[in-house]
C-alpha positions as CSV (number, residue, x, y, z in Angstrom):
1,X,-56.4,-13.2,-188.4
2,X,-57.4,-13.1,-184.7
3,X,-61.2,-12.0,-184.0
4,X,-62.1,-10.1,-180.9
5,X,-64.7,-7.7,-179.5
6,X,-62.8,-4.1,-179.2
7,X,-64.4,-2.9,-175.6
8,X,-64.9,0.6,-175.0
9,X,-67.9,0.8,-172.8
10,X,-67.6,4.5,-170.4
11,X,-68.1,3.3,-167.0
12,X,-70.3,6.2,-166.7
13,X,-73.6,6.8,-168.1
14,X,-74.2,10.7,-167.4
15,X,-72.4,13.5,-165.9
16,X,-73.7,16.4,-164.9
17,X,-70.8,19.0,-163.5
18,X,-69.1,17.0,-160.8
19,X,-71.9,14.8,-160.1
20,X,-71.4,11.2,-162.2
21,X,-74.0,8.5,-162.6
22,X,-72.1,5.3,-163.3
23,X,-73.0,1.9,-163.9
24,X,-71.3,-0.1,-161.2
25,X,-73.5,1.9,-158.8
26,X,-76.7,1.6,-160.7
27,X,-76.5,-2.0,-161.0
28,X,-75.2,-2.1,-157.2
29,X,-78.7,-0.1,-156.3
30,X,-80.5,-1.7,-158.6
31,X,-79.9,-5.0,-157.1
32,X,-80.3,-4.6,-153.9
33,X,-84.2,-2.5,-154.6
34,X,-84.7,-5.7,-157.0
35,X,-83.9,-8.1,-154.3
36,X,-86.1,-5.8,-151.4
37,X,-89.0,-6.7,-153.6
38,X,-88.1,-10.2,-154.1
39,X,-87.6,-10.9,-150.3
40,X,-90.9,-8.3,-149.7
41,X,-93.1,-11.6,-151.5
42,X,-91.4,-14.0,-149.4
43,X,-91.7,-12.0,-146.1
44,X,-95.7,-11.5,-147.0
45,X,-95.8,-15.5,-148.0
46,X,-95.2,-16.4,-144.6
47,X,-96.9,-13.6,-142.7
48,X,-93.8,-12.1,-141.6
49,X,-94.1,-8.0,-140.3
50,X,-93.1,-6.3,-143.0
51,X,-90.9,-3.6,-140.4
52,X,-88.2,-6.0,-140.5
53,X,-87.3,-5.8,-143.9
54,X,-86.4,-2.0,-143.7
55,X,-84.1,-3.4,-140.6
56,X,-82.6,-6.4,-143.2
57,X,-82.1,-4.1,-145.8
58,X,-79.8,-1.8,-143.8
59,X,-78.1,-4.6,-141.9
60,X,-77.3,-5.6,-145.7
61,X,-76.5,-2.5,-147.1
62,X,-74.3,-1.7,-144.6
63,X,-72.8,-5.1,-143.9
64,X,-71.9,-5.9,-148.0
65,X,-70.5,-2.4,-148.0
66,X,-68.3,-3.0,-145.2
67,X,-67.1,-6.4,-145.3
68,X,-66.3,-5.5,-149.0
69,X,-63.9,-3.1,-148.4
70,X,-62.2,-4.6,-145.1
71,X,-61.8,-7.8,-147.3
72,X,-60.0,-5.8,-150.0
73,X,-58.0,-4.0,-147.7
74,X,-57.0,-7.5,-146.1
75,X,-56.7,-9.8,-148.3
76,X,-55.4,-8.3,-151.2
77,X,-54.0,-5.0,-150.6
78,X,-52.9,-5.4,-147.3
79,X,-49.2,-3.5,-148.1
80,X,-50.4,-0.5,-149.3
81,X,-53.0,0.3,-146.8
82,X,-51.4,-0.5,-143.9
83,X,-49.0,2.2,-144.9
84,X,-51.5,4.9,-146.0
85,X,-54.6,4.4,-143.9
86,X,-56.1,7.4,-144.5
87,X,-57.0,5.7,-147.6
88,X,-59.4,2.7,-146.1
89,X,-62.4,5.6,-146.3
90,X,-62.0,5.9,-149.9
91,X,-64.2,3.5,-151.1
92,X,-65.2,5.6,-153.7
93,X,-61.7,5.3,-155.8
94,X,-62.7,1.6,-156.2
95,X,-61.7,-2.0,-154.3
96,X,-64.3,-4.2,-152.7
97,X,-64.1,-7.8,-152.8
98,X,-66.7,-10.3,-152.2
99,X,-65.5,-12.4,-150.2
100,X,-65.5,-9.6,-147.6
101,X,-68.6,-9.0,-148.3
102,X,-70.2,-12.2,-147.7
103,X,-68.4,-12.3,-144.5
104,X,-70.2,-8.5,-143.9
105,X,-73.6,-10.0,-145.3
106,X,-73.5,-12.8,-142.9
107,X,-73.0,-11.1,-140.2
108,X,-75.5,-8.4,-140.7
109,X,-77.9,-11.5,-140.7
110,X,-76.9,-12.9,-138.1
111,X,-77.7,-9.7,-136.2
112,X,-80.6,-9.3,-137.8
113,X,-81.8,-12.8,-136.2
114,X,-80.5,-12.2,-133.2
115,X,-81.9,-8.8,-132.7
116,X,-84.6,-8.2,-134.7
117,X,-86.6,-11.2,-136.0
118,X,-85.3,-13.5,-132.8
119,X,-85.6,-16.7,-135.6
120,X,-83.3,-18.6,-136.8
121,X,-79.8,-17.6,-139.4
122,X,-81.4,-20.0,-141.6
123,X,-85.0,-18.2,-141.7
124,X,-83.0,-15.3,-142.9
125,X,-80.3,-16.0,-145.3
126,X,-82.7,-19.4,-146.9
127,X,-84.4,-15.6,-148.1
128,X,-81.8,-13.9,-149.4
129,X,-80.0,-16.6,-151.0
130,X,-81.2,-15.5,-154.7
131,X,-81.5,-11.9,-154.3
132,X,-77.8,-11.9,-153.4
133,X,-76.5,-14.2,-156.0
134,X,-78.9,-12.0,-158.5
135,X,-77.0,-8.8,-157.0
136,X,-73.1,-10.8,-157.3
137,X,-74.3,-11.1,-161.4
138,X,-75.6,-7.0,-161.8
139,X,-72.2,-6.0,-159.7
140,X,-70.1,-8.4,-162.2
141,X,-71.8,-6.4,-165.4
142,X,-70.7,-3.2,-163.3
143,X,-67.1,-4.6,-163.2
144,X,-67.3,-5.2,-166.9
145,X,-68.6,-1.7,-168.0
146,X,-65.7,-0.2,-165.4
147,X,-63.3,-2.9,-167.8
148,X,-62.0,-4.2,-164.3
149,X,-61.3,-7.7,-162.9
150,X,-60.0,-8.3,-166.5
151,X,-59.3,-11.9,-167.9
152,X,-55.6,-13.4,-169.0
153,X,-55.1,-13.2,-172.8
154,X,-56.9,-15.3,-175.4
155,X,-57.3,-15.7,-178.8
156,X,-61.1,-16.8,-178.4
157,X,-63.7,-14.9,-181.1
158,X,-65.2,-13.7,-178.1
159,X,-62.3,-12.5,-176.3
160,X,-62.3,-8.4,-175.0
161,X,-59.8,-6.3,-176.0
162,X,-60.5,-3.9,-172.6
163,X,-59.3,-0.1,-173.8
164,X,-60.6,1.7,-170.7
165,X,-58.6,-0.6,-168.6
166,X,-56.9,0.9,-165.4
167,X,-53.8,-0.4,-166.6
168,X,-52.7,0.4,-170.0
169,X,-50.9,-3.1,-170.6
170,X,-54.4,-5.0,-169.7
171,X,-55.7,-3.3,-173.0
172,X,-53.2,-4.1,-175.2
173,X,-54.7,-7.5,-175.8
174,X,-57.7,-9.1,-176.2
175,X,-58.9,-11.1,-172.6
176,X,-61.4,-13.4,-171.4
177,X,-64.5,-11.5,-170.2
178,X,-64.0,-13.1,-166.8
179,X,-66.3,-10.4,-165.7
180,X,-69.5,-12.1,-168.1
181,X,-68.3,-15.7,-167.1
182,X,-69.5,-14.8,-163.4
183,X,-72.0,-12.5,-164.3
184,X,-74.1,-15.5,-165.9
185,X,-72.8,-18.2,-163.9
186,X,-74.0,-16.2,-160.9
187,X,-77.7,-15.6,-163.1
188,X,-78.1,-19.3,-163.2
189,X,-77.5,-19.8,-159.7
190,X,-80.3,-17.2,-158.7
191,X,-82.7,-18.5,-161.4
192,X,-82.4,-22.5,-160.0
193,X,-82.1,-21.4,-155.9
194,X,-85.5,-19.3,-156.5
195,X,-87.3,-21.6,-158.9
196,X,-86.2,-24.7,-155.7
197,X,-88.1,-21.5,-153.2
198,X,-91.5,-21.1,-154.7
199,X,-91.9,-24.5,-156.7
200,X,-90.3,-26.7,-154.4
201,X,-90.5,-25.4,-151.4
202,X,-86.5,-25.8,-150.4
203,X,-87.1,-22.5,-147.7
204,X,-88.5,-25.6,-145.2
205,X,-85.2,-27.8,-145.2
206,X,-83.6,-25.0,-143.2
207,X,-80.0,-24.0,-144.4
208,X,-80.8,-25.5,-147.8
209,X,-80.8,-22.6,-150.1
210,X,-77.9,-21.6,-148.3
211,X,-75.6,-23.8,-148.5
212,X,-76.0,-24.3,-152.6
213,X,-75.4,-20.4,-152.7
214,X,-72.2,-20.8,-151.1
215,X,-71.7,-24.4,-152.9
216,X,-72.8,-22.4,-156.4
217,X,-71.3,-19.0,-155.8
218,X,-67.5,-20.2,-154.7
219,X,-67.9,-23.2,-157.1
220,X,-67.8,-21.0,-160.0
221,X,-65.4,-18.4,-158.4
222,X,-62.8,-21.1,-157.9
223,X,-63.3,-22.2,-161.7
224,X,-63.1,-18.9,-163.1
225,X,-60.3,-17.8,-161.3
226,X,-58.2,-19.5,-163.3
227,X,-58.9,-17.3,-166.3
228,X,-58.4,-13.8,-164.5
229,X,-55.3,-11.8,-164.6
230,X,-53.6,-11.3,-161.3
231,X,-55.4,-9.7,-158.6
232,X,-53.1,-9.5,-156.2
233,X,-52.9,-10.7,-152.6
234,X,-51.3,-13.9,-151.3
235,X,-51.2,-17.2,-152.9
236,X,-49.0,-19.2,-155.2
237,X,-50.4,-22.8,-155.8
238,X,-53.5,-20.9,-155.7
239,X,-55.2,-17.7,-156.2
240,X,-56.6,-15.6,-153.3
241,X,-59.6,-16.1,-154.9
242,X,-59.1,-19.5,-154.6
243,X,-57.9,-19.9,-151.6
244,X,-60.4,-18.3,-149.8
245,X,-63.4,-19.7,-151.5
246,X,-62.6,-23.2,-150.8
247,X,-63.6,-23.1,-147.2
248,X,-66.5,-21.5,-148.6
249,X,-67.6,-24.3,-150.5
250,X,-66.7,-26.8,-147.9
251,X,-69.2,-24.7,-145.2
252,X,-71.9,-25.0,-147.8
253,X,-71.5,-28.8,-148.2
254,X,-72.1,-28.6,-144.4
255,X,-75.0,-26.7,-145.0
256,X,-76.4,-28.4,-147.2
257,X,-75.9,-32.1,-144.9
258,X,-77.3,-29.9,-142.1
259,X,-80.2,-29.4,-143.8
260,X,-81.1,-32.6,-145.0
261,X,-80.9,-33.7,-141.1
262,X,-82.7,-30.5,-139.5
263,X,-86.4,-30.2,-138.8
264,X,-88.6,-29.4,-141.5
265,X,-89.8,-25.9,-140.8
């Protein structure tokens, strides 16, 4: 007889009248006040003002938010909202992808340096390398309590049988918890990039830190994309996912031979 764990997590954790408190924005919030305070040390270890992290918090705010949606509405539902438009603004029905939003996040830091702290990208992102990959695992648990981004089916003990699934026919079996694969894949790679910031002081090989997020981060994307159920978009040989996160790992191996070549801040 097959073992699996029967999911029925509520994506939402109170509701009062119309207003709902759920659990992919908590953990999206909660990420992002987590990482503040993480980057608020580092900014105060090196004497930076502490007015530009209210400027770097809204760049990122606003650049993961949009990047997230335009890359969903790109790259993987590109048919449908070309043809209702109207729709793009309603980011609150769900659809954010993160490769968008890393292409958001970078840019809001490289306006950020460019406008604001007049250093270097590197001085920057070398920062917010952990926070981000610590927000990429608390967004993944959201995805998990929502019982989205579900896996293909297995017949592992600790496969999900997802009943709150969007789609009835992703609940009728049990699934790889893609969804926890990332989420703690995406923990490990925050623990190691700040543990290499503050005991071995990586943040002075500019571009460092960087480039093993995006090494780390697409790394374990392409792997477990192999074990998710179809997400639409374009690809054949290979996912979307895939697709797009292999120039991604290829532009942090450059990072990363960048670094070992740049100046030593």
């Amino acid at each position: 007889m097959l073992s699996y764990i029967t999911w029925t997590a509520s994506p939402e954790i109170v509701s009062i009248g119309p207003i709902q408190l759920r659990w992919y924005g908590l953990m999206f919030a909660l990420g992002f006040m987590l990482g503040f305070y993480m980057v608020r040390k580092m900014f105060l270890a090196e004497k930076a003002p502490e007015a530009w992290l209210d400027y770097l918090f809204y760049f990122l705010i606003g650049g993961t938010i949009l990047g997230a949606r335009l890359g969903h509405v790109l790259f993987y539902q590109w048919d449908y909202y070309s043809a209702n438009p109207g729709d793009i603004i309603k980011i609150w029905e769900g659809g954010l992808a993160s490769h968008g939003g890393v292409i958001g996040v970078v840019t809001a830091l490289w306006l950020f340096s460019k406008f604001v702290s007049k250093k270097s990208f590197f001085w920057v992102s070398d920062k917010v390398a952990a926070p981000i990959a610590l927000v990429g695992a608390m967004i993944r648990f959201g995805n998990l309590m929502n019982s989205e981004i579900v896996g293909i089916p297995s017949d592992k003990p600790w496969a999900f049988k997802f009943v709150n699934a969007a789609r009835a026919s992703l609940g009728e079996v049990p699934r790889h918890p893609v969804q926890l694969y990332e989420m703690l894949s995406y923990l490990s790679i925050f623990v190691v990039l700040l543990w290499l910031y503050w005991k071995r002081d990586a943040w002075k090989k500019p571009g460092f830190l960087t480039g093993l997020w995006f090494i780390g981060i697409f790394g374990f994307r392409f792997i477990w994309e192999y074990f998710k159920s179809d997400q639409g978009g374009f690809g054949e040989a290979l996912t979307t996912g895939q697709w797009l996160s292999v120039p991604c790992v290829l532009l942090g191996l450059g990072m990363v031979i960048y670094s070992q070549r740049a100046k030593t801040v």
